[in-house]
C-alpha positions as a printed Julia matrix, in Angstrom:
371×3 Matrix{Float64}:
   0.0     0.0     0.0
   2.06    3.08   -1.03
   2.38    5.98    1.42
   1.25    9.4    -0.31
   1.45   13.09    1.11
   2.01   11.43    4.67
  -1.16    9.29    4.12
  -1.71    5.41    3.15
  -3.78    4.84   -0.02
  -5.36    1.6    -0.79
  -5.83    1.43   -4.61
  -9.45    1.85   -4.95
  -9.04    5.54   -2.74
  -6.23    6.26   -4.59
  -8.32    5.5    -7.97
 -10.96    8.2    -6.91
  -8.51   11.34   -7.02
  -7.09   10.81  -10.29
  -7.77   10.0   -13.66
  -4.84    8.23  -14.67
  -2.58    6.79  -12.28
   0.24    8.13  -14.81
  -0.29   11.59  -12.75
   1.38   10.74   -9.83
   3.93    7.7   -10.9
   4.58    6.24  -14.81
   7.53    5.25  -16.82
   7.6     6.86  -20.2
  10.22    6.06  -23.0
  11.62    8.69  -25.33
  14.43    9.39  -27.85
  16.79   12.14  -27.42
  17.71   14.43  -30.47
  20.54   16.39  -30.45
  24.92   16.04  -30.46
  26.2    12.27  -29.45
  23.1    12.13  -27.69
  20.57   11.84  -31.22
  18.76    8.29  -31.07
  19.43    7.34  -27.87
  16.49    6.17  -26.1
  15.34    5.99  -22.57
  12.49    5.81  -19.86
  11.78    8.06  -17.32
  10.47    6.55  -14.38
   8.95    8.71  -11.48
   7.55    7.25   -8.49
   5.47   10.39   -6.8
   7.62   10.06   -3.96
   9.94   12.68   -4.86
  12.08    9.85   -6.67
  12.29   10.16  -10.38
  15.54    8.69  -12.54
  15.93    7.91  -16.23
  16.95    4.91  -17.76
  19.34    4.43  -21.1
  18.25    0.91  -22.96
  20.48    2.4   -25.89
  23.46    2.74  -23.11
  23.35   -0.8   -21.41
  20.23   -0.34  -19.65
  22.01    1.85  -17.22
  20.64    4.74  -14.91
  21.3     8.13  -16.2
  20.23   11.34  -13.87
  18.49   10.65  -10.8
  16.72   13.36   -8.45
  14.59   13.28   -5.26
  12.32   16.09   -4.64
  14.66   18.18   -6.95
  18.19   17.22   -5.72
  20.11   15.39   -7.53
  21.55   12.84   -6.4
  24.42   11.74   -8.84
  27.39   12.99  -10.58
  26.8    13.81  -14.71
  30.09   14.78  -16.74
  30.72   16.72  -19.33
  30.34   13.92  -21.77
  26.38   14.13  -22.29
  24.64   10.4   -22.41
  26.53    9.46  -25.61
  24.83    7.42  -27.91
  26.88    3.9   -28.26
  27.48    4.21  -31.88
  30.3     6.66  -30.65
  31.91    4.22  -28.19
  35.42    3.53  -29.22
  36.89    0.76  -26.88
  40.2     0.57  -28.34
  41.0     4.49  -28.6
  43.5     6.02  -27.0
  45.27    2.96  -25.7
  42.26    1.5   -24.2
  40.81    3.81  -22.5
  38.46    5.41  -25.25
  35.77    4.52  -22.8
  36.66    7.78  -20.8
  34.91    9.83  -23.9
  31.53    8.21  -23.19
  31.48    7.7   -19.55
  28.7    10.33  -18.78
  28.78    8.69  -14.77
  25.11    8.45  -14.07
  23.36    6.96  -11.05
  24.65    3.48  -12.56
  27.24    2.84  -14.8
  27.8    -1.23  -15.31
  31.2    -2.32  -16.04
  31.96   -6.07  -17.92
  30.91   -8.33  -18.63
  34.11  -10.16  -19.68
  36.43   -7.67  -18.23
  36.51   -5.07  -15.65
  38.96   -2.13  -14.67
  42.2    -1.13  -16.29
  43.24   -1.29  -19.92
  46.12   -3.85  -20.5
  46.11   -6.93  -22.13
  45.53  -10.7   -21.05
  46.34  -14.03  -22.88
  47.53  -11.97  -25.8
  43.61  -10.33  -25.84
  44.34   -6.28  -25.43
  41.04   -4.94  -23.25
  39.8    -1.86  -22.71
  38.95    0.49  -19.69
  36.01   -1.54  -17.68
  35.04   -3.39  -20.8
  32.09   -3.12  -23.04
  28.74   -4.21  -21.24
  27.88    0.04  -20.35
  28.39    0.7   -24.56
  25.85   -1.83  -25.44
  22.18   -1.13  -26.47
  19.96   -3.5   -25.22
  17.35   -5.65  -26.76
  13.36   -6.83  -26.02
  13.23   -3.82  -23.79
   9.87   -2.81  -22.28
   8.33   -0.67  -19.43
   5.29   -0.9   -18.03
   3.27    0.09  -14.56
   0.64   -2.62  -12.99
  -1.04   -3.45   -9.71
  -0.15   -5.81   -7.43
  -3.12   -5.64   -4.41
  -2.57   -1.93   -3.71
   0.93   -1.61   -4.84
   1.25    0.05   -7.9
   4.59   -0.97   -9.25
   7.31    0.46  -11.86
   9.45   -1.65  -14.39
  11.59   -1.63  -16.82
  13.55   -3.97  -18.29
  16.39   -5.5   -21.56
  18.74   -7.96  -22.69
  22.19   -6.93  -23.28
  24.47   -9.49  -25.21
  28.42   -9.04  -25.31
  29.52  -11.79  -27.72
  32.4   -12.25  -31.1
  33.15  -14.85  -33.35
  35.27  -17.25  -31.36
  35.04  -15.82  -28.16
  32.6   -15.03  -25.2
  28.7   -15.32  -25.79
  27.88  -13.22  -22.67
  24.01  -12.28  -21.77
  22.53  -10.09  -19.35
  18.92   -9.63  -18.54
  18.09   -6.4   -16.14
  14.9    -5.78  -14.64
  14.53   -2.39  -12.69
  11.61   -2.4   -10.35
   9.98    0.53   -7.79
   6.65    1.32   -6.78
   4.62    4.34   -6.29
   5.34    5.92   -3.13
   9.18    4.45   -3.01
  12.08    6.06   -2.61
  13.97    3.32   -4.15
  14.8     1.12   -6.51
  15.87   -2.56   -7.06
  17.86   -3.48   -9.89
  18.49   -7.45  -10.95
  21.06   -8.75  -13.61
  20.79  -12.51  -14.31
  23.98  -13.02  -16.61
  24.12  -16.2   -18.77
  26.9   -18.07  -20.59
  25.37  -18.5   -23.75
  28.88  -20.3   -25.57
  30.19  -23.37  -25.03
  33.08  -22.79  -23.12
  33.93  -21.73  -19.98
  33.95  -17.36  -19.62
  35.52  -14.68  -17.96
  32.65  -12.99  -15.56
  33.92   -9.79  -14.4
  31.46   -7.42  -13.05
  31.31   -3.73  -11.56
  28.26   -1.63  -10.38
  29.78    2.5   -10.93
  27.67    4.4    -8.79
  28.53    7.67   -9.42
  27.58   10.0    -6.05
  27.52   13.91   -6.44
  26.97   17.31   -5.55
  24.69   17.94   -3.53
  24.69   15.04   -1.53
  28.39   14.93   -2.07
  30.24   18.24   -0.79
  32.56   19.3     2.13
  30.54   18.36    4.9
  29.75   14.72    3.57
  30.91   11.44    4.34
  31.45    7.37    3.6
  28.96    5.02    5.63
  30.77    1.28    5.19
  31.26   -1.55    7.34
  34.92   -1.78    6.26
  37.07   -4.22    8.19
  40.15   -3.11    6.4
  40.31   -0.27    3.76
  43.34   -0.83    1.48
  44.74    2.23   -0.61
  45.24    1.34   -4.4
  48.55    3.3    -5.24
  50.43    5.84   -3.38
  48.28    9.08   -3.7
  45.78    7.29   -1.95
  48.04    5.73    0.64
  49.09    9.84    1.48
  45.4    10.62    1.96
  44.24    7.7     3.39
  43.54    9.32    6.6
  40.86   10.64    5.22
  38.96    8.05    2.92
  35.4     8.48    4.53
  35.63   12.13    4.37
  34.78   14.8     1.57
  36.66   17.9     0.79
  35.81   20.9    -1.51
  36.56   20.91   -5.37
  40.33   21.02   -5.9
  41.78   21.9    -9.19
  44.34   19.32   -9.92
  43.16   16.29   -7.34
  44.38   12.66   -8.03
  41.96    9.98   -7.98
  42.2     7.9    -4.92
  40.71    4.89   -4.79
  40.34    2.26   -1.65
  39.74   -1.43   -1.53
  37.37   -2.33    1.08
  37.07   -5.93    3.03
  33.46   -5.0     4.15
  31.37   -7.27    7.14
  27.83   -8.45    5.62
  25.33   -8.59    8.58
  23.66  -11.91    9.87
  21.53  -12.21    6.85
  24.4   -12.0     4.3
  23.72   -7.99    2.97
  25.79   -5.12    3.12
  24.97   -1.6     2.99
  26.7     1.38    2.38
  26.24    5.4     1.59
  27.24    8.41    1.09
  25.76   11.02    3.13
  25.43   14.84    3.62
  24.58   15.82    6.93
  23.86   19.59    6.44
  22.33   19.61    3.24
  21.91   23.36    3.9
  24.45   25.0     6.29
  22.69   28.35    6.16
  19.85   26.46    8.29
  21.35   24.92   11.06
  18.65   24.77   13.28
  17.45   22.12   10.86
  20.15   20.49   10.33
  19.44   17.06   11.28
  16.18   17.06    9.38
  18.41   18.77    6.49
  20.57   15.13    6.07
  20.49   13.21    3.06
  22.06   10.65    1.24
  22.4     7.5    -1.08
  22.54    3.9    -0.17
  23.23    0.37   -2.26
  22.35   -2.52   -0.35
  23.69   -5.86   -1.83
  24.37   -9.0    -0.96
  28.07   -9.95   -0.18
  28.23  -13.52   -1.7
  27.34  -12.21   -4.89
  29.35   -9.05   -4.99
  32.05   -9.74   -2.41
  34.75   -7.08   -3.68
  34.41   -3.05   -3.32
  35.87   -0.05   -4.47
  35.61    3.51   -3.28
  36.33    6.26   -5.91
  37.19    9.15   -4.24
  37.6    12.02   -6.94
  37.7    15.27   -5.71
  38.44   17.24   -8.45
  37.05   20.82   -9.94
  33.99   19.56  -12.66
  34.94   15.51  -11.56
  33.84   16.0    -8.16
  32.27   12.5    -7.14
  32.36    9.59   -4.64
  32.15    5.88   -6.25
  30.2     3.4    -4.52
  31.29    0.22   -6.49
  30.46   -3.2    -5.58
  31.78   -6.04   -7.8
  32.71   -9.81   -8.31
  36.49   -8.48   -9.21
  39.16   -6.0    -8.43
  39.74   -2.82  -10.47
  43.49   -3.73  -10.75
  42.02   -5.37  -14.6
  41.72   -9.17  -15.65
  45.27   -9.74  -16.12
  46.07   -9.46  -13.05
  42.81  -10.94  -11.39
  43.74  -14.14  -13.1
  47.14  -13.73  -11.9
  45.83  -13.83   -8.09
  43.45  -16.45   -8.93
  39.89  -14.51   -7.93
  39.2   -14.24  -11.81
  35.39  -15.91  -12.41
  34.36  -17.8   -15.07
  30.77  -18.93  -16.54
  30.52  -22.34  -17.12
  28.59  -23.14  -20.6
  24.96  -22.67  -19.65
  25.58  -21.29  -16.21
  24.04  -18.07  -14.81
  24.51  -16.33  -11.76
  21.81  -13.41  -10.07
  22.84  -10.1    -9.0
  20.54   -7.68   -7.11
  20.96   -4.02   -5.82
  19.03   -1.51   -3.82
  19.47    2.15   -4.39
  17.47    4.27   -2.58
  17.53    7.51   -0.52
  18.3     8.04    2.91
  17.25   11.28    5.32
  17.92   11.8     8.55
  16.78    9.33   11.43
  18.01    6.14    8.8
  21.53    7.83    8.62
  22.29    7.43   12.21
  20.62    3.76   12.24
  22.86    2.64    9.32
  25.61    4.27   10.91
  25.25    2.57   14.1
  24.56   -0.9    12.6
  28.43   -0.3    11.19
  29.76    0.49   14.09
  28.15   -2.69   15.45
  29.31   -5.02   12.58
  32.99   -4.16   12.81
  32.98   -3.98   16.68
């Protein structure tokens, strides 16, 4: 039963005040027109909550801008959502896919390889691989009732396949409902070949201003937090914390050994506390931020991208089955996955918003987990 305007509607009230339920919550697919944008399609979804994000089937079924009750809530660069026909995975040495990468709520990474350009088994790969590039196929959206829960979905099949080599598919679903303020998004990737695969996957999501500014922070229930290279090892210090734009930051990025809880999820956000400082008497009811939930035997690895930089100013919440490091060297440490012919494995996230009274909660539930 979806909570509306701080009241509970059962669908037949609900049915009374409006005409068409599409004037409170709907999906509705377009095509965009203009630059490396022109024929890209996509489906807004907005949930009457305040919650309201678009989805790219012609960019791997990914999540584009995202906004609750007019914030936004992730990082966009100065890319625009470039249409795929412009993706160029082998340009400038691999990492062409820097010149599409237009961050968004989610941006997937894979399927058959993940991270840094290099090369592996005499195969030269790209930056983070090709899966994000990909338009998807049999894509629908529609809006139906279950009881009194109107719900939201949207969904496409992605392939990555070549001639002699991986026959990768994915299948995403992206489900909310009227009244939510967040979303679930399920992958079921399939080997489709006849031999085993490579199965390296990363979930991007790309934080930003506002949530992300000077006064906000990381929510994780890290047991360890391991810097990648030496500019983050200098600044480790502070990994949870934000700063203000700096012209000429270094990425840092941290490996995280996070503690699932007793039912095998983890959660983690990035929060503001002062969403506006110039109000501090209501300050607590000011905080706001983003949380993925996930569970931690399907995506056991994670990666903070910390990227503090003037116009690139965003915080990375990225879960995976892999290490950034690229699939050279995951097979060299012997964590690399592979899909058995016919196998397919389930991945699900939550994304959703979280305000005040739920940031302390989560943050005391870490606390708890790492003791």
């Amino acid at each position: 039963m979806p909570k509306l305007y701080g009241k509970d509607f059962t669908k037949k009230e609900l049915l009374r005040y409006v005409g068409d339920i599409e004037q409170i919550a709907r999906a509705k697919s377009y095509r965009l027109t203009e630059g490396f944008e022109d024929g890209l399609t996509g489906v807004d979804v907005m949930t009457g909550s305040g919650l309201s994000f678009s989805v790219l089937p012609g960019r791997g079924m990914d999540i584009s801008a995202a906004h609750y009750k007019g914030v936004s809530l992730n990082w966009r660069s100065a890319t625009s959502d470039v249409h795929s026909a412009y993706f160029d995975h082998e340009g400038e040495g691999g990492r062409g896919w820097l010149r599409s990468f237009s961050g968004g709520l989610v941006a997937t990474c894979g399927l058959s390889s993940v991270g840094a350009n290099g090369v592996d088994g005499g195969t030269a790969l790209g930056l983070h691989g090709r899966i994000g590039n990909t338009p998807a196929t049999n894509v629908y959206h529609r809006g139906f009732w279950e009881g009194d829960d109107y719900v939201l979905e949207v969904g496409g099949t992605l392939r990555e396949t070549t001639v002699f080599g991986e026959n990768l598919q994915l299948t995403r679903v992206i489900k909310t409902k009227l009244g939510s303020s967040s979303l679930t998004l399920e992958d079921t990737i399939e080997n489709l070949g006849h031999h085993p695969t490579e199965m390296m996957l990363l979930y991007h999501i790309n934080i930003g201003f506002p949530i992300v500014n000077d006064h906000s922070r990381l929510i994780a229930p890290s047991r360890t937090v391991v810097p990648r290279d030496e500019d983050a090892r200098q600044k480790q210090t502070h990994y949870a914390e934000m700063q203000p734009p700096e012209i000429g930051y270094r990425e840092t990025c941290y490996f995280h050994d996070l503690i699932p809880d007793t039912e095998g999820f983890v959660t983690t956000a990035v929060t503001n506390p002062n969403m506006d400082p110039d109000k501090s008497t209501e300050m607590d009811k000011a905080s706001m931020g983003v949380y993925v939930k996930w569970r931690y035997d399907q995506l056991p690895r994670f990666t903070e991208w910390k990227m503090m930089s003037a116009g690139a100013y965003v915080v990375g919440i990225e879960p995976a089955n892999c290490s950034v490091l690229g699939r050279a060297r995951e097979r060299e440490a012997g964590t690399l996955q592979l899909l058995e012919p016919g196998e397919s494995k389930i991945v699900t996230l939550e994304i959703g918003v979280i305000e005040g009274e739920e940031i302390d909660y989560l943050q005391k539930r870490c606390r708890e987990l790492v003791g």
